[in-house]
BANU-512787 format. One line per 3 residues: number of its first residue (from 1); for each residue x negated, y, z negated of N, C-alpha, C, O, CB. Coordinates in steps of 0.2 Angstrom, whole numbers, plus 5000, padded with zeros to 4 digits. Each point is the difference from the previous one (the first is absolute). Glycine has a CB too. Example, Ala and Ser with C-alpha at 12.3 -4.5 7.8 and 13.67 -1.06 7.14 Angstrom:
% residues 2
1	4934,4972,4961,5004,5006,5000,4996,5006,5000,4995,4999,4997,5014,4995,4997 | 4993,5011,5010,4996,5006,4999,5004,5005,4997,4997,5006,4999,4997,4991,5011 .
This chain:
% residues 194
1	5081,4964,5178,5002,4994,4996,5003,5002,4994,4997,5005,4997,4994,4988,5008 | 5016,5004,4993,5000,5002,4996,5005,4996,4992,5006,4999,4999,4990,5011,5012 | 4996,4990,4985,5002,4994,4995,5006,5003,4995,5002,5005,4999,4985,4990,5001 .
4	5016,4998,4997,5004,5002,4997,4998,4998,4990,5003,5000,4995,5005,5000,5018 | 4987,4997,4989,4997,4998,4991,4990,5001,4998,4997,4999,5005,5015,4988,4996 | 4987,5015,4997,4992,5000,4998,5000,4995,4996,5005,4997,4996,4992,5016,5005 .
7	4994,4985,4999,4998,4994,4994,4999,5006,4995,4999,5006,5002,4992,4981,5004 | 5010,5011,4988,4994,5005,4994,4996,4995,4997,5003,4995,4996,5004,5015,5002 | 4986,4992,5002,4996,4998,4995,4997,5000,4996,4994,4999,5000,5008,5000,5005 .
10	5006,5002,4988,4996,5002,4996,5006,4995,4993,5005,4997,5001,4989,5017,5006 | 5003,4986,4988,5003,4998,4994,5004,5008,4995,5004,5000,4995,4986,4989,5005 | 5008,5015,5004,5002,5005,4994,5009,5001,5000,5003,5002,5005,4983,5005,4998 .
13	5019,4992,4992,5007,5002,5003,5001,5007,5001,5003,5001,5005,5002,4990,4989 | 4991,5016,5002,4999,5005,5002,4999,5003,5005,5001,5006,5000,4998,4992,4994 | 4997,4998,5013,4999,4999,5005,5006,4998,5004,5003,5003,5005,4987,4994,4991 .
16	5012,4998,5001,5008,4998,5004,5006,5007,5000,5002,5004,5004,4996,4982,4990 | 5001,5013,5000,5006,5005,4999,5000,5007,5004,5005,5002,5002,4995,4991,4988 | 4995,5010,5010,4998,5005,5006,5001,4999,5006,5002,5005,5003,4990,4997,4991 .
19	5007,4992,5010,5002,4999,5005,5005,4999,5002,5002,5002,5006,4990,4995,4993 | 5013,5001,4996,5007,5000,5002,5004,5007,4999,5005,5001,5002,4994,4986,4994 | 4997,5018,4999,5001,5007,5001,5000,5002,5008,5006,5003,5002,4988,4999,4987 .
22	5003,4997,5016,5002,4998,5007,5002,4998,5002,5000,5001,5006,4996,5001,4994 | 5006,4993,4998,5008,4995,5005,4995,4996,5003,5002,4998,5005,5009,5010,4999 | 4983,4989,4995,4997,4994,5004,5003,4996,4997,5002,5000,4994,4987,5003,5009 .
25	5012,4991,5003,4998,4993,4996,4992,4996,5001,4996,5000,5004,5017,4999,4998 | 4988,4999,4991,4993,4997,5000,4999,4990,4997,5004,4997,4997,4992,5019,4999 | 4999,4983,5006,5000,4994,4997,4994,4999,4996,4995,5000,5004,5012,4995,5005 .
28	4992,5004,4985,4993,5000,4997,4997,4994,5002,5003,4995,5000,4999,5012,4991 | 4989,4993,5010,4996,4996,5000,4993,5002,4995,4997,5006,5000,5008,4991,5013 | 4995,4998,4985,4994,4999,4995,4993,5002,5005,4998,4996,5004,5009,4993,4986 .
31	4990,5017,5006,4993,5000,5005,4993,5001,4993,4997,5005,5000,5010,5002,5014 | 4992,4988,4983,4996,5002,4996,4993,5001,5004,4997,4996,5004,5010,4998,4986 | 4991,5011,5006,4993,5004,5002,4994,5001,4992,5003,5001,4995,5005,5007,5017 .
34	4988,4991,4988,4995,5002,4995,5002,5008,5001,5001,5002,5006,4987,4987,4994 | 5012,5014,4995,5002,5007,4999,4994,5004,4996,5001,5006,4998,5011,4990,5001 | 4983,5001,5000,4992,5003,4999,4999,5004,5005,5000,5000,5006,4994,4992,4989 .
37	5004,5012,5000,4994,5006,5003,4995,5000,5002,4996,4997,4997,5006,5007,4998 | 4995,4999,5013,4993,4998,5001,4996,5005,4995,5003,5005,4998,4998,4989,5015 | 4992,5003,4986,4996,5005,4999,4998,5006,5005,4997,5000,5005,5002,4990,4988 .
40	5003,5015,5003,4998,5009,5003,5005,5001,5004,5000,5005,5002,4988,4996,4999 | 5020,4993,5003,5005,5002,5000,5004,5007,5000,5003,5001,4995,4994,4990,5002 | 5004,5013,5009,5004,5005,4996,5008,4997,5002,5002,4994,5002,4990,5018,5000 .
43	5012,4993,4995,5007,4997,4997,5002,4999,5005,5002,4994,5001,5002,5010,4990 | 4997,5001,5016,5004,5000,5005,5000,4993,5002,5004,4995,5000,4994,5017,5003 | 4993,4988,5000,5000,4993,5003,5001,4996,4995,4997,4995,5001,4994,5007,5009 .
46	5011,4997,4985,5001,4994,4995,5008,4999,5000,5001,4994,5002,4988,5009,4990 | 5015,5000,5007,5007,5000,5002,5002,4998,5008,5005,4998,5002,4994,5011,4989 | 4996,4993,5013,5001,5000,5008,4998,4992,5001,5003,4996,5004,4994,5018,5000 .
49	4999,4985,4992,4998,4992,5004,5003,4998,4995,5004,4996,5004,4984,5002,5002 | 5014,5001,4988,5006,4995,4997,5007,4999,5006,5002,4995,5003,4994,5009,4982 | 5006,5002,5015,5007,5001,5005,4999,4997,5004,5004,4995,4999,4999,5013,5001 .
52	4992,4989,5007,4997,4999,5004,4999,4992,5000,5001,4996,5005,4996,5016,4996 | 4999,4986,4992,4999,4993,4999,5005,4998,4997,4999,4994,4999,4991,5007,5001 | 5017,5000,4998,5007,4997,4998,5004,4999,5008,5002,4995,5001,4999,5013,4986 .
55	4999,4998,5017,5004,4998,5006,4994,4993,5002,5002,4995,5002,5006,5019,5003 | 4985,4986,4995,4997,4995,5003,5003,4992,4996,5002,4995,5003,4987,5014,5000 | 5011,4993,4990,5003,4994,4998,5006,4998,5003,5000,4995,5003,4996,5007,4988 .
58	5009,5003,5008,5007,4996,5001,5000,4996,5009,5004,4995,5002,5003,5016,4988 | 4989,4991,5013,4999,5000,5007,4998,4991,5000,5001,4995,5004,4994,5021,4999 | 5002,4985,4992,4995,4992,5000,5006,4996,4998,5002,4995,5003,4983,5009,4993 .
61	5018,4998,4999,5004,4995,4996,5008,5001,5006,5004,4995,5001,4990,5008,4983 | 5007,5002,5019,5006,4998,5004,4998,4996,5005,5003,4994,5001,5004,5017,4997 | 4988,4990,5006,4997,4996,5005,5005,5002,5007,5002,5006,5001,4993,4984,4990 .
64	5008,5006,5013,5002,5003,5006,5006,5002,4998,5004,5004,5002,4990,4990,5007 | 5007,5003,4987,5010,5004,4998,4999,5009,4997,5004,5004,4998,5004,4981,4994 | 4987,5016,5008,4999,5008,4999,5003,5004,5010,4998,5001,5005,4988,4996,4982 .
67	5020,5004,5010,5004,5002,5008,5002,5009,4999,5002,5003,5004,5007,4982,4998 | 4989,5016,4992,5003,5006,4997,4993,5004,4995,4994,4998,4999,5022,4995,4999 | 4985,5013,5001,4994,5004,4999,5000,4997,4993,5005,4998,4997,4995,5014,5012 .
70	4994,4990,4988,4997,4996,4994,4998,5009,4999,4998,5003,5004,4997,4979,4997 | 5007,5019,4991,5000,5005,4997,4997,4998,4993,5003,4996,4996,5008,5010,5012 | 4982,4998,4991,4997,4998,4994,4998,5010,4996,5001,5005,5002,4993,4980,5005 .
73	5005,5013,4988,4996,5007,4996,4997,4999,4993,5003,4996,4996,5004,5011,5010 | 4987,4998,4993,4997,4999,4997,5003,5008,4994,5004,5004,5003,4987,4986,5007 | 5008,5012,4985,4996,5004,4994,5000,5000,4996,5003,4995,4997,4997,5010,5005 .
76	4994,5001,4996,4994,5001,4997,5003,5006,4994,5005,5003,5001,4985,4994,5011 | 5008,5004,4984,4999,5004,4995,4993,5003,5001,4995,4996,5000,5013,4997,4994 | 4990,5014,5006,4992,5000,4998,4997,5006,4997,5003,5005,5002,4995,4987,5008 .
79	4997,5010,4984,5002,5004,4999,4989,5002,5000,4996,4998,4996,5021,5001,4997 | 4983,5007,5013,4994,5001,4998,4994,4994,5007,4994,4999,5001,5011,5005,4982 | 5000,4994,5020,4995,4994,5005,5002,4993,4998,5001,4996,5003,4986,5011,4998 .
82	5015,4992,4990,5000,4995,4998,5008,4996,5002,5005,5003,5000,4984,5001,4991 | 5010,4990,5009,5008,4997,5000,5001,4998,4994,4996,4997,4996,5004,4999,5015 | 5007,5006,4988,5005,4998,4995,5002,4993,5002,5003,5001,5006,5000,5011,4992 .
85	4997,4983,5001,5003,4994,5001,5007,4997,4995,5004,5004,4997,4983,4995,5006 | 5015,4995,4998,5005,4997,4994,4995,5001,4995,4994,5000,5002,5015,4993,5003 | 4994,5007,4987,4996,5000,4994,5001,4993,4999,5005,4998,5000,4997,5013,4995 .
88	4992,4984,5003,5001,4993,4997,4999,5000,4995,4997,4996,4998,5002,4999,5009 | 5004,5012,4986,5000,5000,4996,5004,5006,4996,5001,5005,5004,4990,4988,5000 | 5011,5006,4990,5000,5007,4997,4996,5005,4998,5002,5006,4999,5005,4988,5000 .
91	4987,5003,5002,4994,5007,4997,4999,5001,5005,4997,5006,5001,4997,4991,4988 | 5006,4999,5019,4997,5003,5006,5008,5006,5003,5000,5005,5004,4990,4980,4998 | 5015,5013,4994,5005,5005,5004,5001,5006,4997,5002,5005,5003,5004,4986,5001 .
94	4992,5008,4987,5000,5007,4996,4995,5004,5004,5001,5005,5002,5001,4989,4984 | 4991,5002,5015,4993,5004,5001,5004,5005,5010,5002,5006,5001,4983,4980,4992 | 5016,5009,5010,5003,5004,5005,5004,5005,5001,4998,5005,5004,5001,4986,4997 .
97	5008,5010,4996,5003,5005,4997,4996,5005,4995,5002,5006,5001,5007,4986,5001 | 4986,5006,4993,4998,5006,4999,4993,5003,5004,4997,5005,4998,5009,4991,4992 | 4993,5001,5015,4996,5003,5006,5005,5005,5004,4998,5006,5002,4993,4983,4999 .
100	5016,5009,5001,5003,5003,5004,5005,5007,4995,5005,5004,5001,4995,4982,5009 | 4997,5013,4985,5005,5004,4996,4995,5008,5000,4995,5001,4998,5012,4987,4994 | 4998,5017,5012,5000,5007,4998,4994,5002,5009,4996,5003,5001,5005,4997,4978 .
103	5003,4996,5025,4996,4999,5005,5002,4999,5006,5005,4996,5001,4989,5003,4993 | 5002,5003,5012,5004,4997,5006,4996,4994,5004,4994,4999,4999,5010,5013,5003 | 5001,4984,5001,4995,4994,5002,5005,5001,5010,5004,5004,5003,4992,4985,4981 .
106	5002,5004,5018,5002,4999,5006,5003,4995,5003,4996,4996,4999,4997,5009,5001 | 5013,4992,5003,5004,4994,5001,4998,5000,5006,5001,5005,5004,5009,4994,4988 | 4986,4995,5009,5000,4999,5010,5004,4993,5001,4997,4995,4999,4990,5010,5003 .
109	5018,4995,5000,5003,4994,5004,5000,5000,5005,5002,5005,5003,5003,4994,4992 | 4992,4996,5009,4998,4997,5008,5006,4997,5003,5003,4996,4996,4985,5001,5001 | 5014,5004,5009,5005,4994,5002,4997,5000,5008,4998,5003,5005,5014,4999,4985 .
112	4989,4990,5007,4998,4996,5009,5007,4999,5003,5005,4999,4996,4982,4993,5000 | 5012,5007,5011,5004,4997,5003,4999,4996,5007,4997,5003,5004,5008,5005,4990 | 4997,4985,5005,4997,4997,5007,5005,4998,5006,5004,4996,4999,4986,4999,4993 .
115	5011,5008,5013,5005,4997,5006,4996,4999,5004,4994,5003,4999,5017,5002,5000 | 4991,4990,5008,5001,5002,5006,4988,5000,5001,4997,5003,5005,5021,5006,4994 | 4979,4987,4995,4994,5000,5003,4996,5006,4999,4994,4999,5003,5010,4993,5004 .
118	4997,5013,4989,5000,5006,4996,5001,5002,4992,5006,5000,4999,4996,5002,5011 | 4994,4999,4987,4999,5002,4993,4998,5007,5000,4995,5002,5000,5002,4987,4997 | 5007,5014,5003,5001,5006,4995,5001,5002,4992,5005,4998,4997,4997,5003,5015 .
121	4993,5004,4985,5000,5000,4994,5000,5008,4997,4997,5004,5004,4998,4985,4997 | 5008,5013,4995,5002,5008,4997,4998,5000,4993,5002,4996,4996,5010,5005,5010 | 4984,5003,4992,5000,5003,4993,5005,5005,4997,5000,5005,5004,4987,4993,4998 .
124	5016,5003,4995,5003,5003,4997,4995,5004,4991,5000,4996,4996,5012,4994,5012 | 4986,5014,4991,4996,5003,4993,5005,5007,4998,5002,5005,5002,4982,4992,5002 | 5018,4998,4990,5003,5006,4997,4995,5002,4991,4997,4996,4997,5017,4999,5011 .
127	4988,5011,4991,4997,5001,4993,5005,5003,4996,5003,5005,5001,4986,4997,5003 | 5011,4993,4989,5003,5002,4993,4997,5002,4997,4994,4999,5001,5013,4994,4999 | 4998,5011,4993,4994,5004,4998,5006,4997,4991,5006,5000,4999,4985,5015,5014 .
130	5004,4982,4982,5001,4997,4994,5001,5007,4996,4996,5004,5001,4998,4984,5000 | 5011,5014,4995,4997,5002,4992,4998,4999,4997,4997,4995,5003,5007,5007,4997 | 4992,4998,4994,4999,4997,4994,5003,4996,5000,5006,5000,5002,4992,5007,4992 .
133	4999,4986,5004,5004,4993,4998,4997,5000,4992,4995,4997,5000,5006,4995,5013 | 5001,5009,4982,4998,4998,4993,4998,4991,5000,5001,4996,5005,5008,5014,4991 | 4989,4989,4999,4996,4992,5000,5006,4997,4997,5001,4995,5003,4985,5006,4994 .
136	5020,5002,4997,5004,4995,4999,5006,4999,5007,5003,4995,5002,4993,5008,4984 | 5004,5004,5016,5003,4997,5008,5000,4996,5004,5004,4997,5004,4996,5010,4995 | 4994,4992,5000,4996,4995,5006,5000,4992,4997,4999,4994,5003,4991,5017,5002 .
139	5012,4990,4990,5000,4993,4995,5006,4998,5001,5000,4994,5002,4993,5008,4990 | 5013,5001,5007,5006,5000,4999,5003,4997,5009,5005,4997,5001,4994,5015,4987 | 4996,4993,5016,5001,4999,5007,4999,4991,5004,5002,4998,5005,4993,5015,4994 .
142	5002,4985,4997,4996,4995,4998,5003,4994,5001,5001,4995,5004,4994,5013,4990 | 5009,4994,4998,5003,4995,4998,5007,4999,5002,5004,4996,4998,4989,5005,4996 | 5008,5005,5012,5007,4998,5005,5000,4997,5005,5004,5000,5004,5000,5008,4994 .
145	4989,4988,5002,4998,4994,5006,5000,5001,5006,4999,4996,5005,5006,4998,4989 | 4996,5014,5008,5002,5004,5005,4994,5000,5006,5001,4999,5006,5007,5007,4986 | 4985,4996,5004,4993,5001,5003,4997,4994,5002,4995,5001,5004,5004,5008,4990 .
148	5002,4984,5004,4997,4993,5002,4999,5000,5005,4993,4999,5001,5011,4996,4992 | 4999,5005,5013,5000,5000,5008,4999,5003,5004,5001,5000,5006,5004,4995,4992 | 4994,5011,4998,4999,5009,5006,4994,5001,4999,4996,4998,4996,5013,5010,5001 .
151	4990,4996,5011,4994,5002,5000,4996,5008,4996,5001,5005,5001,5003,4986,5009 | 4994,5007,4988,4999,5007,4995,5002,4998,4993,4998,5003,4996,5006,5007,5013 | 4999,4984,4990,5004,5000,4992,5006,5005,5000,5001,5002,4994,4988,4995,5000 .
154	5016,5006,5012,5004,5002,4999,5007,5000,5005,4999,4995,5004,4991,5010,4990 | 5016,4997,5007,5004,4998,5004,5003,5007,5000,5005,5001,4997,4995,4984,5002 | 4998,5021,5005,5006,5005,5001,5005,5000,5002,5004,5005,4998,4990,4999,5004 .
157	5010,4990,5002,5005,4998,5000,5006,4998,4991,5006,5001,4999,4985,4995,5015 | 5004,5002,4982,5000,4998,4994,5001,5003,4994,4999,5006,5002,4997,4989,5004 | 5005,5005,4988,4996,5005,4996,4995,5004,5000,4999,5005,4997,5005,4989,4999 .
160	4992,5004,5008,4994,5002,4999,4998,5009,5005,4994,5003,5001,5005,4982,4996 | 5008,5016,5006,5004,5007,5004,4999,5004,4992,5002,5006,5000,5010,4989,5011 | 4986,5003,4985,5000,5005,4992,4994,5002,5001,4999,5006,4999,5007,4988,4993 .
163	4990,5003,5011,4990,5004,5000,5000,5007,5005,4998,5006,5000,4994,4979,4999 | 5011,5010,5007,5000,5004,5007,5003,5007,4999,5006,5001,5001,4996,4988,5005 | 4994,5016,4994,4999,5009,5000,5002,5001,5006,5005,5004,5000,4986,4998,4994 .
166	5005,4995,5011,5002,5003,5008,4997,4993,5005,4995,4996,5000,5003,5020,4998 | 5008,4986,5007,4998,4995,5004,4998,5005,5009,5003,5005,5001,5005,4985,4990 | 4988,5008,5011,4999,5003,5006,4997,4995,5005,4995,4997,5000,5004,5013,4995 .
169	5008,4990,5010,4997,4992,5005,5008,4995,4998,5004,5002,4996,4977,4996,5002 | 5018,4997,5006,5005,4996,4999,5002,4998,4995,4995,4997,4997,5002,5002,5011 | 5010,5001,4989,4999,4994,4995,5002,4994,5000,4998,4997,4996,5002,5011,4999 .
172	5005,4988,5011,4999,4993,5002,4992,4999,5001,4998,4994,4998,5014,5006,5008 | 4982,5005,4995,4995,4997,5001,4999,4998,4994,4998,4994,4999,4999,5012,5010 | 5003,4998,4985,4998,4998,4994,5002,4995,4997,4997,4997,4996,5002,5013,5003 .
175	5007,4988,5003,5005,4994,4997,4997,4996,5005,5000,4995,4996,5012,5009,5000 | 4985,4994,5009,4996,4994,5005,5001,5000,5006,4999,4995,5003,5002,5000,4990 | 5002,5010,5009,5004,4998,5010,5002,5008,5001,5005,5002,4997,5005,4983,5003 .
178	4986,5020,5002,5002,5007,5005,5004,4997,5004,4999,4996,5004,4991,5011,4997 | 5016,4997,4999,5005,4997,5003,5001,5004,5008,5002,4998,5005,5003,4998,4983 | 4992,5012,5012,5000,5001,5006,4994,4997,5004,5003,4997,5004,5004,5012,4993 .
181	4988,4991,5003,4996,4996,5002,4999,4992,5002,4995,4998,5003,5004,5011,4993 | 5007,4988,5000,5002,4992,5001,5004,5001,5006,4998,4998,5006,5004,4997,4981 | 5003,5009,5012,5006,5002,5007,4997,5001,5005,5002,4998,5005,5006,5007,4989 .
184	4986,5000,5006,4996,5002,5007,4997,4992,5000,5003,4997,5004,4992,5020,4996 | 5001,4980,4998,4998,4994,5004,5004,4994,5002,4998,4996,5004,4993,5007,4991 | 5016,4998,5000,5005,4996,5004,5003,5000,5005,5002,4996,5004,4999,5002,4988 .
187	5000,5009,5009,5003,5002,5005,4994,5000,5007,5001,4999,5006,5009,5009,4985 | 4986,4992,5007,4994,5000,5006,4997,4991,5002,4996,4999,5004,5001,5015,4990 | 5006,4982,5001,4998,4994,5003,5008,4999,5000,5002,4995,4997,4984,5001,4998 .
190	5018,5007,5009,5005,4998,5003,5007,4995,4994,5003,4995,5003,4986,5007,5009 | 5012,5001,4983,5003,4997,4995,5007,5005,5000,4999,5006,4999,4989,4989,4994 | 5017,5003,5007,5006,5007,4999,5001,5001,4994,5001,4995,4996,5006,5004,5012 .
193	4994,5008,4990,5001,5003,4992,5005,5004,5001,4999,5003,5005,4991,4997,4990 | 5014,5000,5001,5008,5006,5001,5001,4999,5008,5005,5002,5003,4992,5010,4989 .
């Protein structure tokens, strides 16, 4: 079979826009999920069941007009076991940055895919490694409104390619969507790409 559009279920346009790096077409569907942590949680499975519970959403909200694979994902930031989340704050995104500063952490992005009465799901872990971030950097960083909605309080895509020392692992992973890994599950739940 072979589709010519995927759902995505996600809000992120970073997301989007990666996807169309591949020449999908896509149609977005809202899949809100509670994005808590369980308790003692590791990241993988915490990334893997968000991915997994976004395609469940969008599944519920398309209802039978879901005709085309529903494409969701999830990451994480984490440094040490712990997750990095969005900052709902500025002293929570300074404290973050200066935990990740002069150090290596981990980007796990999950991507689910459902066709055809099958859910299959991929981790992608990649590891950046920060310089020194100075405290007025991290202020200054701050106040370019840049870090509000990242996970980590940072966006390598972004300014924030100034901290990043080394990257090892994907960096569409890091930005939100491993793109070779999206392509192997689209192409495997029967979707054409190139």
């Amino acid at each position: 079979m072979g589709y010519e559009l995927v759902y995505l279920a996600s809000r992120s346009p970073r997301r989007a826009e990666l996807l169309r790096q591949l020449g999908v077409r896509f149609e977005l569907v809202d899949a809100d999920v509670d994005e808590s942590a369980r308790a003692g949680e590791a990241v993988e499975a915490y990334v893997t069941r968000l991915a997994q519970a976004k395609v469940e959403a969008a599944r519920a909200r398309l209802g039978s007009r879901a005709t085309n694979p529903i494409l969701a994902a999830d990451t994480a930031v984490a440094l040490d076991g712990v997750i990095f989340g969005k900052p709902g704050s500025r002293s929570e995104a300074l404290e973050m940055l200066g935990r990740l500063s002069a150090c290596s952490h981990q980007v796990l992005s999950a991507v689910a895919v459902y066709a055809a009465g099958a859910l299959r799901t991929v981790v992608s872990i990649s590891k950046v490694s920060f310089r020194a971030i100075s405290a007025a950097e991290a202020a200054a960083y701050w106040e370019s409104g840049e870090p509000t909605d990242k996970a980590g309080g940072y966006a390598i895509q972004g300014r924030g390619a100034m901290f990043v020392e080394r990257l090892e692992g994907s960096y569409s992973g890091v930005v939100g969507l491993p793109l070779y890994e999206t392509a192997q599950l689209l192409r495997a739940a029967g979707l054409r790409i190139l």
